[in-house]
C-alpha positions as CSV (number, residue, x, y, z in Angstrom):
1,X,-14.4,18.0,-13.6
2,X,-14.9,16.4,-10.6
3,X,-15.9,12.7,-12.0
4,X,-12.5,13.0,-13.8
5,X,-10.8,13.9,-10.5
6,X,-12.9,10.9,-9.3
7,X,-11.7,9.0,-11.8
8,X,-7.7,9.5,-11.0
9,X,-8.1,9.2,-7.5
10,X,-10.2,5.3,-7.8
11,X,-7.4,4.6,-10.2
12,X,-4.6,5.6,-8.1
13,X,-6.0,4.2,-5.0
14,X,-7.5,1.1,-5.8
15,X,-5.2,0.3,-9.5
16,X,-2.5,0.2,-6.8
17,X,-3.3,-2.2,-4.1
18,X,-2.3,-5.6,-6.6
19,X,0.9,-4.2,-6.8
20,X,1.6,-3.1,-2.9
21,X,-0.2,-6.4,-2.4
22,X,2.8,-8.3,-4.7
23,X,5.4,-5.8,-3.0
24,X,3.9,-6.9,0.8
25,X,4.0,-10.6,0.1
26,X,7.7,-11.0,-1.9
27,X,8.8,-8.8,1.5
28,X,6.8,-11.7,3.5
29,X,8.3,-14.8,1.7
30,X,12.1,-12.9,2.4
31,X,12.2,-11.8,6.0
32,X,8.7,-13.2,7.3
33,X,5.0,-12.3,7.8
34,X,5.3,-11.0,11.7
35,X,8.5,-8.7,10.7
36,X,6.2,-7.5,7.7
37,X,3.2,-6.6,9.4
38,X,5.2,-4.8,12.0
39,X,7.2,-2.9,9.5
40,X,3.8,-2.1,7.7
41,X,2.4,-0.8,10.5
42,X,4.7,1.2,12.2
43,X,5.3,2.9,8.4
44,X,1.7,3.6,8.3
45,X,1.3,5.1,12.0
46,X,4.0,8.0,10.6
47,X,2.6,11.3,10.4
48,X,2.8,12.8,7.4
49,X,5.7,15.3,6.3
């Protein structure tokens, strides 16, 4: 059970980044790489709900 829990959790976490990495550089090319880093890092300082 745990291998298959293993299994979801490398898929979600590292299937993922190519697309947040497509997402993070069409956001670049539209308002700049500066404004995106800061808007990436001040969404991933948040605490969690």
């Amino acid at each position: 059970m745990r291998g298959r829990v293993m299994g979801i959790w490398a898929l979600i976490f590292g299937g993922m980044m190519p697309f947040g990495s497509l997402v993070s550089g069409g956001f670049a090319r539209m308002v700049g790489v500066p404004v995106t880093i800061i808007i990436g890092a001040s969404t991933a300082s948040l605490p969690p709900p």
